[in-house]
C-alpha positions in Angstrom: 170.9 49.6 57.8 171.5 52.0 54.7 169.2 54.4 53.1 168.9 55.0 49.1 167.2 57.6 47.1 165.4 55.5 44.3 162.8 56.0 41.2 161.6 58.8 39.9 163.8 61.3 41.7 167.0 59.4 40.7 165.7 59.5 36.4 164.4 63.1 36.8 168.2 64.1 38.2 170.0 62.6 35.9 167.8 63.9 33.2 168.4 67.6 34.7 164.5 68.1 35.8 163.8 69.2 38.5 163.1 66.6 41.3 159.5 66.9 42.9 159.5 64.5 45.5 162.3 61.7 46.7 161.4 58.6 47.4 163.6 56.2 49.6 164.5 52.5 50.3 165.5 51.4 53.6 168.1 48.2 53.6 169.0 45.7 56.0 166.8 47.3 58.8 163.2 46.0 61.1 159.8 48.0 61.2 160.9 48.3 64.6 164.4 50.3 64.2 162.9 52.4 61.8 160.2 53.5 65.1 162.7 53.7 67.4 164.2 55.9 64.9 161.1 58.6 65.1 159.9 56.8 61.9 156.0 57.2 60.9 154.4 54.2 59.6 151.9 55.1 56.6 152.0 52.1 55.0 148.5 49.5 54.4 150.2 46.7 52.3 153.7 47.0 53.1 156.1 48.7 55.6 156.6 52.3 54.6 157.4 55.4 57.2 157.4 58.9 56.7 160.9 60.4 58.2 160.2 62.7 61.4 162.0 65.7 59.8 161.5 65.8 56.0 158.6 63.6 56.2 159.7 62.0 52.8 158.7 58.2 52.4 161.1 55.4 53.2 160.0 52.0 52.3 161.3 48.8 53.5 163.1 46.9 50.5 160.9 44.3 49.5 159.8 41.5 46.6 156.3 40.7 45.4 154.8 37.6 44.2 151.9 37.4 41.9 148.6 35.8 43.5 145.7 37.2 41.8 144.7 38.8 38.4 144.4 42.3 38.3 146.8 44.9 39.7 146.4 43.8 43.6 146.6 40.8 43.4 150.4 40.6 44.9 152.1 39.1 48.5 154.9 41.2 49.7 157.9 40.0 51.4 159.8 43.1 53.3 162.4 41.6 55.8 166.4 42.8 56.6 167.7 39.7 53.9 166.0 41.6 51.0 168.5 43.4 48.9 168.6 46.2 46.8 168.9 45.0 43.8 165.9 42.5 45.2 163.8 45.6 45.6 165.0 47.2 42.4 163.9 44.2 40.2 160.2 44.2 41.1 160.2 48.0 39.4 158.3 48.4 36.1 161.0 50.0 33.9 164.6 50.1 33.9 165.0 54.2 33.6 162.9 53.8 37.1 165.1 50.7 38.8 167.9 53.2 39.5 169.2 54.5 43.4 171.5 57.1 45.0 173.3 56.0 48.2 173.7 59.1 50.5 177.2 60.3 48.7 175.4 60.5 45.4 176.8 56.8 44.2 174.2 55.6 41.3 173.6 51.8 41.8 171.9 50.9 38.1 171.8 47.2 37.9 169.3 46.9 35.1 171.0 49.5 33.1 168.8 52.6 33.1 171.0 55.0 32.5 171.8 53.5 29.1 167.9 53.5 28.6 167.8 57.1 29.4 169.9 58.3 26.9 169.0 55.9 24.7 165.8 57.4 25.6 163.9 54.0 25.3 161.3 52.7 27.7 162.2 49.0 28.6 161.1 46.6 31.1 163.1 45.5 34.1 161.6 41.6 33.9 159.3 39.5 32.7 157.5 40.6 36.0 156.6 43.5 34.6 152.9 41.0 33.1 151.9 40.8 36.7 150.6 44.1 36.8 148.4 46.0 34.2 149.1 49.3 35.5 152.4 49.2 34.2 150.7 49.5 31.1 148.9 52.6 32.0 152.5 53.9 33.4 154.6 53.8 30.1 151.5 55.4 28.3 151.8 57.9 30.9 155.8 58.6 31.0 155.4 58.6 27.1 153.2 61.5 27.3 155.6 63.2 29.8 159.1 62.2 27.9 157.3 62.2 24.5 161.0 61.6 22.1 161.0 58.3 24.5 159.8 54.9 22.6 158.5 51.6 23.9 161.3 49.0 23.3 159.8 45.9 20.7 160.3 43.5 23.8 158.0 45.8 26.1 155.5 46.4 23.9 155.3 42.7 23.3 154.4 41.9 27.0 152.0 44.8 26.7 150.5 43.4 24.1 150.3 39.7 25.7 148.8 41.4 28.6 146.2 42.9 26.7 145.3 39.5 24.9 145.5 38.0 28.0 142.6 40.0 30.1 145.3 41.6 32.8 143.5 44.9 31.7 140.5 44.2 31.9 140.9 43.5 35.5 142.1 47.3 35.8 139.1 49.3 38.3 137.9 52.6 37.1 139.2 54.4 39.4 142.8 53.6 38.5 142.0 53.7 34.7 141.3 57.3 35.5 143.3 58.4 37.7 146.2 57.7 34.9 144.4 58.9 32.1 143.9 62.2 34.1 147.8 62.7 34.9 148.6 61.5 31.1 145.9 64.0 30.1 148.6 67.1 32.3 151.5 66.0 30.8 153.2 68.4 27.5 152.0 65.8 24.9 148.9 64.2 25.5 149.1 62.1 22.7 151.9 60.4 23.1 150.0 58.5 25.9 147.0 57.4 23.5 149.6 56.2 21.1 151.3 53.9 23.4 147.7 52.7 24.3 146.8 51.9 20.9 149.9 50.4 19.8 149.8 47.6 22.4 146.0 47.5 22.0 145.0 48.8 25.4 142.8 51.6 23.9 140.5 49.8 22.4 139.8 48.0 26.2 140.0 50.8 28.0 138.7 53.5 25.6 137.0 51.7 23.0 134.9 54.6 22.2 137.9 57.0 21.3 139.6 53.9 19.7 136.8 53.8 17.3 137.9 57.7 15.6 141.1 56.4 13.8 140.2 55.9 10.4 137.1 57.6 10.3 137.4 60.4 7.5 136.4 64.3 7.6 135.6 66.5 4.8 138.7 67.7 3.4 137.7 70.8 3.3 137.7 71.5 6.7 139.9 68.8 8.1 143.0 68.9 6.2 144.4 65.4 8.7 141.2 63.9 7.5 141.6 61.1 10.0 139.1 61.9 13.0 141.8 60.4 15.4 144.0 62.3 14.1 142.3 65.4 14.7 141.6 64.6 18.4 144.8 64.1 18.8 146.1 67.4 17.4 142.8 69.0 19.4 144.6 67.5 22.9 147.8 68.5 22.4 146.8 72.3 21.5 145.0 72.1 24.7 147.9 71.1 26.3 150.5 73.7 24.7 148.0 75.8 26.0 148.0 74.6 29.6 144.4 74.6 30.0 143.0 72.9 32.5 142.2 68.7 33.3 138.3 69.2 32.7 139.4 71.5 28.9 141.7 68.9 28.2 139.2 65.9 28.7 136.5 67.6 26.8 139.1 68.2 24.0 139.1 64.7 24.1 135.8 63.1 23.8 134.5 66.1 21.8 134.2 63.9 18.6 133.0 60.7 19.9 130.0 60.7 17.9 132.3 60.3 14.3 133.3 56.6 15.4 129.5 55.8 14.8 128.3 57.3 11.7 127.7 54.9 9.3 130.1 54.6 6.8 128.5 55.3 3.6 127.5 58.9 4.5 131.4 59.7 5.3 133.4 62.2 5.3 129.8 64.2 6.0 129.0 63.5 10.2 125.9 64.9 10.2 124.3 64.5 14.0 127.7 63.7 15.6 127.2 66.1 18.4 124.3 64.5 20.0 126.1 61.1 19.2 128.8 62.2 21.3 127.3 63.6 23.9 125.6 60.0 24.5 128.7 58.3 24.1 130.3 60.9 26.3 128.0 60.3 29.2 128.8 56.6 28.5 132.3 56.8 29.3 132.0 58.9 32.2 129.7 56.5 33.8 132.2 53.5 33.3 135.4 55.3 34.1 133.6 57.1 37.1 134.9 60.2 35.9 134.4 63.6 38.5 131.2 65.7 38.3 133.7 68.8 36.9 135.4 66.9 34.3 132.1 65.3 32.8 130.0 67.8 32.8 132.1 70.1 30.7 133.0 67.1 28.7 129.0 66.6 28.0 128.6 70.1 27.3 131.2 70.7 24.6 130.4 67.5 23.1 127.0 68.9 22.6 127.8 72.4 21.8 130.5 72.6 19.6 128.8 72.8 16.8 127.2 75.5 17.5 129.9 77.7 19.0 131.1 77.0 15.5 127.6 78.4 13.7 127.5 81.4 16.6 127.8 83.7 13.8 124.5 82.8 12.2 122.3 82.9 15.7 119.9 85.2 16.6 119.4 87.3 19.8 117.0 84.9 21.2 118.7 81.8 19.5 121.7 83.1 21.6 120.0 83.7 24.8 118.4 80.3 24.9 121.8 78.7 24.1 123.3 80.5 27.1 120.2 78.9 29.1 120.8 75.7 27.7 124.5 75.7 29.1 123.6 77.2 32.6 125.8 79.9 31.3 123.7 82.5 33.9 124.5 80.7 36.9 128.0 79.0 35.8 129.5 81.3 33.5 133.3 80.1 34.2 132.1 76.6 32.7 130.8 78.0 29.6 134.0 80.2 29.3 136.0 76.6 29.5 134.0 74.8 26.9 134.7 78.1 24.5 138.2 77.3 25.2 137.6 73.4 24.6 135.7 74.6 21.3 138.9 76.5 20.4 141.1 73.6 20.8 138.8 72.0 18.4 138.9 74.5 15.7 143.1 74.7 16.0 143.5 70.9 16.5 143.3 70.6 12.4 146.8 70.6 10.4 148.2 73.9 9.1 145.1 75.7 10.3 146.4 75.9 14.0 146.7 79.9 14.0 143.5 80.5 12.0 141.4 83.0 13.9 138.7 82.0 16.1 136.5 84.7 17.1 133.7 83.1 18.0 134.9 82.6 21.4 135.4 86.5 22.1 132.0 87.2 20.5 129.8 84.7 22.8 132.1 85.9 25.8 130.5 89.6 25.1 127.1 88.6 24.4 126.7 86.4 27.8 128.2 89.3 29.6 125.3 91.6 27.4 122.5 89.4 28.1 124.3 88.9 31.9 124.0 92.7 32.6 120.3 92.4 32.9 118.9 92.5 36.4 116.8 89.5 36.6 115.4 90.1 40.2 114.5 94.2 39.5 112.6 92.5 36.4 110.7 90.0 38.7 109.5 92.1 40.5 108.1 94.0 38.2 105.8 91.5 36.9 102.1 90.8 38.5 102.0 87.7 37.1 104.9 85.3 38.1 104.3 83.3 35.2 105.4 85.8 32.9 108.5 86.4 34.9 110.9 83.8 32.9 109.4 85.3 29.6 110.1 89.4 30.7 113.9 88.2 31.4 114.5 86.7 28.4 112.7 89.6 26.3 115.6 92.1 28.1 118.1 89.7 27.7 117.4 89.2 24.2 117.0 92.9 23.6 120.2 93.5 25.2 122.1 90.9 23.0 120.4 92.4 19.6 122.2 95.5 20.2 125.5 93.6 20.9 125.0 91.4 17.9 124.4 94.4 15.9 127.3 96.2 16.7 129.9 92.9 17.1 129.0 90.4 14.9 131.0 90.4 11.8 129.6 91.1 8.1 128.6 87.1 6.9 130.2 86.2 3.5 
């Protein structure tokens, strides 16, 4: 029986990250050694134990034989015969087909270290078909190791798989839960490259897909491209560190360009409530969390007029805080003022042009929040004036901040 360090924690080592978590192959040994060892089994599909002490996984080496389409459809074989470089074959790329033996030995038989500092994402085999997540993956490590690129041969069986149907067999749940780390990584957009390149976006996100190409105004859009934009939009949010739900709503903001008819382009008149729709469309399909979409619906619908905030009026602005539940949830709104800023920076050579429309709305919902709703209620004789005696204090409240905040209009 030997033990080998394998994966991810062998590629981040030898790339000088820091290693997270280790993951470990078990050789030449029974399900039943590894319990008589202290070994906790964990695993539904295939053997896999957590070690009594450090509670780190050890698998069983194994191989894996297509059965189904789709990205379960597989029959493991884990027995003491399989070998190493067995187990190390059914991996998706070769920077990840690497091991450690316990004195630090590197066993590369597929040549991952080369790949690593050729800095090239490659497939191990022609295995690598059999399962569409692997598509998903390499999007994903391209947003995390963003000088990497896709080797021609890789993106070839990416793109068969694509033509093929394998992702279309892909559940939601998975699609997201992908997305969602890709959407963490340092360069978002990296990930949506890789996607579109092999023609996986347009399957999985064909509403986003739809933005490349689409034109902006000049004027305000010096990329022009609406993908483009979006793009530059994610990966400010991500410089920024901002959150998963920020970062998604940077993301769909824009939907609503892929639909407008082309003869009134660059103009986009409408988009937002466009988006919003679309939005709500791919939150359904992707079974996306409450957090994440409703912030997502929200910006898409409001970014506009966090734009315009400059030309609202107390009451405009109070009803607008209404609108977004800004009373009750007041962090929310904060995050889609910071998804609205990612918009405004996400343009080329405008990234550090001020954006004080975010600091104004923060100090009018804190001047419209400062009035005391339930003193005002019960004031009132007639309940149904209630709703209209808090929003006449609230909008008095905000006059005197807008008078004193709001900057002199050109």
């Amino acid at each position: 029986m030997k033990t080998y360090t394998v994966g991810g924690a062998v590629r981040d080592g030898l790339l000088g990250l820091p290693v997270k978590d280790r993951d470990h192959v078990v050789v030449g040994a029974t399900p039943e050694q590894l319990l008589a060892l202290g070994f906790r089994p964990v695993g539904k599909d295939f053997p896999v134990f957590l070690h009594p002490e450090t509670h780190e996984e050890y698998a069983m080496a194994r191989t894996e034989r297509k059965t189904a389409p789709g990205y379960k459809g597989f029959d493991f074989h884990a027995a003491p015969d399989v070998t190493l470089e067995d187990d190390l074959a059914r991996r998706d790329l070769t920077i990840n087909a690497m091991a450690q033996d316990e004195d630090g030995t590197l066993v590369d038989p597929y040549h991952g270290r080369a790949d690593l500092e050729a800095r090239v994402f490659r497939h191990v085999s022609d295995a690598f078909v059999e399962d569409p997540v692997r598509i998903l993956r390499v999007a994903r490590f391209a947003a995390r190791f963003a000088d990497f690129t896709v080797a021609p041969q890789t993106n070839a069986l990416m793109q068969r798989m694509v033509d093929e149907g394998e992702v279309d067999a892909l559940v939601p749940e998975r699609v997201w839960q992908e997305l969602s780390r890709g959407l963490m990584e340092h360069k978002p957009s990296r990930m949506f490259e890789v996607l579109r390149v092999c023609g996986a976006l347009q399957r999985i996100l064909p509403e986003l897909d739809a933005l490349w190409g689409v034109p902006q105004p000049e004027k305000w859009h010096p990329e022009i491209d609406t993908g483009v934009h979006v793009m530059l939009v994610v990966d400010w949010a991500a410089a920024q560190d901002f959150s998963l739900p920020i970062r998604f709503a940077a993301l769909l903001h824009d939907l609503g360009k892929g639909t407008t008819p082309p003869e009134i382009w660059p103009r986009h008149h409408g988009h937002e409530a466009r988006s919003e729709r679309l939005v709500e469309q791919v939150c359904a399909r992707l079974k996306v969390p409450g957090e994440c979409r409703d912030l997502a619906l929200m910006t898409a619908r409001e970014h506009g007029n966090v734009g315009r905030c400059f030309e609202m009026r107390p009451g405009t602005l109070v009803k607008f805080f209404a609108r977004c539940d800004a009373f009750r949830k007041p962090q929310r709104f904060l995050d889609m003022l910071r998804a609205s800023e990612c918009d405004h920076r996400g343009r080329t050579g405008l990234e550090l042009q001020p954006f004080p429309q975010a600091a104004y709305l923060e100090g009018a919902l804190q001047a419209a929040s400062a009035i005391d709703a339930g003193a005002i209620a019960q004031q009132q004789t007639q309940p149904q004036r209630i709703a209209d005696a808090i929003l006449a204090a609230r909008t008095a409240q905000v006059a005197t901040y807008v008078e004193q905040h709001r900057p002199a209009q050109p």
